[in-house]
C-alpha positions in Angstrom: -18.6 -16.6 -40.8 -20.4 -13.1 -40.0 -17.2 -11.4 -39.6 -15.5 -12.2 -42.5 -18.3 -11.0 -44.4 -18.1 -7.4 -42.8 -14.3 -6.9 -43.8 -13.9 -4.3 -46.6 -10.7 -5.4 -47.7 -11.7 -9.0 -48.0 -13.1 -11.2 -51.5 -16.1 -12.1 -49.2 -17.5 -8.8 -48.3 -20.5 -7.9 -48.0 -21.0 -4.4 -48.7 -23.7 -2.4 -46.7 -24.8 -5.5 -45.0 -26.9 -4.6 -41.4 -26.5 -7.2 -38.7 -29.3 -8.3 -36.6 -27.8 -9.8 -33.3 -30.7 -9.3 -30.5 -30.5 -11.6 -27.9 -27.7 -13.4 -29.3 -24.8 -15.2 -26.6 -21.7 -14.7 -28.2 -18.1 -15.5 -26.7 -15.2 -13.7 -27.8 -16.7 -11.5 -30.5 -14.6 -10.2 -32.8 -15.4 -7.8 -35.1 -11.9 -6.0 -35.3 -11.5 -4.2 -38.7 -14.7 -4.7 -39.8 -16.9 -2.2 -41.2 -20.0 -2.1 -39.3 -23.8 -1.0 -40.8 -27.0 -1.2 -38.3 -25.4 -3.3 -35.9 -28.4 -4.5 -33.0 -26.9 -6.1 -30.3 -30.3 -5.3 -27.7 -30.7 -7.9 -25.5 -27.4 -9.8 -26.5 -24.9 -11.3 -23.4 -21.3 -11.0 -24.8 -19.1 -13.2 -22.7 -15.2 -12.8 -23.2 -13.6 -10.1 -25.0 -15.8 -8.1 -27.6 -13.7 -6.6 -30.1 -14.6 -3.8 -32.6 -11.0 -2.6 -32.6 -10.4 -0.5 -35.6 -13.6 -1.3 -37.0 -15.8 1.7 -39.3 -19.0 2.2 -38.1 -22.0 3.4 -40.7 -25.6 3.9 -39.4 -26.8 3.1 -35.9 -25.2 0.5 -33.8 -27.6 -0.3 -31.1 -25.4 -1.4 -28.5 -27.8 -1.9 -25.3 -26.5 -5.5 -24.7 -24.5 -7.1 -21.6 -20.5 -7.3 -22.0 -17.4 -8.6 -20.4 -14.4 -7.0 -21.5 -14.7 -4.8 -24.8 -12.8 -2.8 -26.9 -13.5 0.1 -28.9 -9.8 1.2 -30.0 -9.1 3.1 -33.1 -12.6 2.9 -34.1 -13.5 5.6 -36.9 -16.8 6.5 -38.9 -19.8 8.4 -38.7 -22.2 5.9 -37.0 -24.4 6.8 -34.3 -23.1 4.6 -31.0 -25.8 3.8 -28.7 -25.3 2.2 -25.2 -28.1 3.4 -23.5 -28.8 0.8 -20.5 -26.1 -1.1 -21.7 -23.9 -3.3 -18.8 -20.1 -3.8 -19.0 -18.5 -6.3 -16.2 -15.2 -5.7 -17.8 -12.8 -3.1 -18.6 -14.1 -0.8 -21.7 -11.8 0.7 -24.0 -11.7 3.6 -26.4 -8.6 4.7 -26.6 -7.4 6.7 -30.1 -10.7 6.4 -31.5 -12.8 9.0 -34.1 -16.2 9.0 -33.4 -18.1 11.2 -36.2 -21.0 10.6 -34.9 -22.9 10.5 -31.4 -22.6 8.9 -28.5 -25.3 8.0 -26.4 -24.4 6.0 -22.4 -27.7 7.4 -20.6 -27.6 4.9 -17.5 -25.0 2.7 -19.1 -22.8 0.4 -16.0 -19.3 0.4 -16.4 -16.4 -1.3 -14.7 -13.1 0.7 -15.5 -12.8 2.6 -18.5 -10.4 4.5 -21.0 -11.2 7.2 -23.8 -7.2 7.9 -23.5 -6.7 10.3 -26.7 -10.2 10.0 -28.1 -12.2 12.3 -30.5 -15.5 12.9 -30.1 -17.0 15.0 -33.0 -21.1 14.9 -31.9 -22.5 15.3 -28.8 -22.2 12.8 -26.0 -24.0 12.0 -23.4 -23.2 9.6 -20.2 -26.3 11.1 -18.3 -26.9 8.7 -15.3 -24.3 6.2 -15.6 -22.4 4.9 -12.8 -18.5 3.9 -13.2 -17.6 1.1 -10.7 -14.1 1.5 -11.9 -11.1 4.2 -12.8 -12.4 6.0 -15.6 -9.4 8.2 -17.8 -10.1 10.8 -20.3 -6.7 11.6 -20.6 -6.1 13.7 -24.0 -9.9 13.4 -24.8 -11.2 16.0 -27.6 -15.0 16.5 -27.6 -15.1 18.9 -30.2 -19.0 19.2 -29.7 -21.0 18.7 -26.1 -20.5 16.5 -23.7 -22.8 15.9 -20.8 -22.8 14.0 -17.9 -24.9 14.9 -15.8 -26.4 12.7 -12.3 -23.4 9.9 -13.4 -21.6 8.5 -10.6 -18.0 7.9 -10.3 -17.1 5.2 -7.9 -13.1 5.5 -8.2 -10.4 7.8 -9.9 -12.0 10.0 -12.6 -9.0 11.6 -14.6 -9.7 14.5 -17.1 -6.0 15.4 -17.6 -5.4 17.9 -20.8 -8.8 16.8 -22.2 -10.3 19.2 -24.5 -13.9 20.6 -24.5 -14.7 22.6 -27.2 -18.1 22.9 -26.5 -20.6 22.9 -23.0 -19.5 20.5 -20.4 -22.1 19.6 -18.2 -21.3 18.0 -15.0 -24.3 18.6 -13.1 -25.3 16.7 -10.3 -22.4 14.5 -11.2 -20.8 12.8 -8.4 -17.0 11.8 -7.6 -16.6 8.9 -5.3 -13.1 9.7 -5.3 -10.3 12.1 -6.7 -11.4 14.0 -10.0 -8.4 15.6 -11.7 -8.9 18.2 -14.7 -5.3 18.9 -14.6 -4.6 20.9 -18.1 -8.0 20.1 -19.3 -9.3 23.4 -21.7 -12.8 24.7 -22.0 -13.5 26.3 -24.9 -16.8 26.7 -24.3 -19.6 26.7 -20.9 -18.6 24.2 -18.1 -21.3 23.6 -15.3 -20.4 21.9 -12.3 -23.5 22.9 -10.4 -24.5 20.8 -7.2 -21.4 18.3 -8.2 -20.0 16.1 -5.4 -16.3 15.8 -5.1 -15.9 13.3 -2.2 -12.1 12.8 -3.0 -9.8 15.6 -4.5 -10.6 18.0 -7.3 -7.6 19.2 -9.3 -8.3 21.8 -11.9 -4.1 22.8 -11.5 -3.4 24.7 -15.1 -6.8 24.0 -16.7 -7.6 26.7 -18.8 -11.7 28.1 -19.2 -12.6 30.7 -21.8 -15.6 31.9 -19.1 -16.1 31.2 -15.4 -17.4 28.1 -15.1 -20.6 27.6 -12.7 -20.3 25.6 -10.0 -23.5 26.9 -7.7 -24.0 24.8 -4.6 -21.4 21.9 -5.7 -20.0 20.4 -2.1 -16.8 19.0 -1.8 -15.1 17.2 1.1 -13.7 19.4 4.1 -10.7 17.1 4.3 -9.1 16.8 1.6 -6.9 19.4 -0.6 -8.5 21.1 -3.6 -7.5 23.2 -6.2 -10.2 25.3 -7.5 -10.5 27.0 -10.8 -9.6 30.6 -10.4 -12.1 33.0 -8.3 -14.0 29.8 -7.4 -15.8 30.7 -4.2 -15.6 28.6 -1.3 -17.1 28.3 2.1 -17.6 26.4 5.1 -21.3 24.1 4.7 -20.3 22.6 8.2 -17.1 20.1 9.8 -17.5 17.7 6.9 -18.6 19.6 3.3 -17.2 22.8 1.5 -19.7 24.7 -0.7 -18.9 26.0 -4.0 -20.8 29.5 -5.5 -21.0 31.3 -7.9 -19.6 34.9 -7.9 
């Protein structure tokens, strides 16, 4: 009944409608194609698969709500996204969506997730979050800056030809396993100070307009890296590699 309602090109629409959900148990949401004002989904347990596959998003979506599987494909719009605290138990997906506006995952929990070919036009920030799962960027564009700083990758964190047009921030950040920025282009500052790489680091063909920093960022003495060039590297002891600055 609510969704059909929030469907632009249906006779029952509802134009500009916002949607008050908090603390709401839904099952299999699906909000696919809809256009979406002032969601609130705070408090709300979504069991199943959520869906706002293709949807528009207008205003604030307040997103701080505990989720299964959910899916964010093809999404477009200028809404603010905001997932601050929010749980996912699932697999997450936003693969070929068009955010125009930001996107906020300070201390968000995620199991595996994709931003495969994703555009990002506002900042973003996944400050603090932890990713229990493989996490790919793959073809990502964040055309302003993204920051992730003190989040925690658990498994594969893949970066490969993503695009950062503005400061990347990955301070403090820490892979659990291999972290691969094969291809990826900064166009703007990247910090990597004090990072943890406890698998491999790839940065094979990624392209910086300045030197990144990576001051005091330790990596593991037994695997393979590849460094960006005139990356600095010594011996911390048997077990780390430290990274400094020139």
């Amino acid at each position: 009944m609510l969704t059909r309602h929030l469907r632009a090109e249906g006779d029952d629409w509802w134009p500009g409608i916002a949607l008050d959900l908090t603390g709401a148990r839904l099952h299999d949401f699906d909000a696919a194609g809809c256009t979406l004002v002032d969601l609130d989904l705070t408090g709300a347990v979504c069991t199943g698969t959520t869906s706002f596959a293709g949807a528009v998003v207008r205003g604030r979506l307040r997103l701080t709500a505990e989720f299964a599987d959910a899916k964010f494909d093809d999404l477009t719009g200028d809404g603010e996204l905001v997932l601050d605290d929010a749980r996912f138990t699932g697999r997450v997906s936003f693969d070929g969506a068009d955010l125009g506006g930001e996107l906020s995952c300070r201390a968000t929990s995620f199991g595996p997730v994709s931003f495969r070919g994703a555009t990002l036009r506002q900042p973003s920030s996944f400050d603090r979050a932890t990713f229990a799962g493989s996490v790919t960027l793959r073809e990502a564009v964040f055309l302003s800056g993204l920051s992730m700083e003190h989040a925690t990758f658990a498994a594969y964190a893949g970066f490969r030809r993503a695009r950062f047009a503005d400061m990347a921030l990955f301070r403090w950040t820490e892979f659990g396993a291999e972290a691969w920025f094969e291809g990826a282009r900064f166009d703007g500052a990247a910090n990597f100070g004090r990072a943890v790489f406890r698998g491999r680091a790839r940065f094979e063909g990624a392209v910086f307009a300045r030197q990144p920093l990576v001051d005091q960022a330790r990596a593991s003495a037994s695997m393979t890296h590849i460094w960006p060039p005139d990356t600095t590297v010594g011996s911390r002891d048997d077990e780390w590699l430290v990274l400094t600055d020139p």
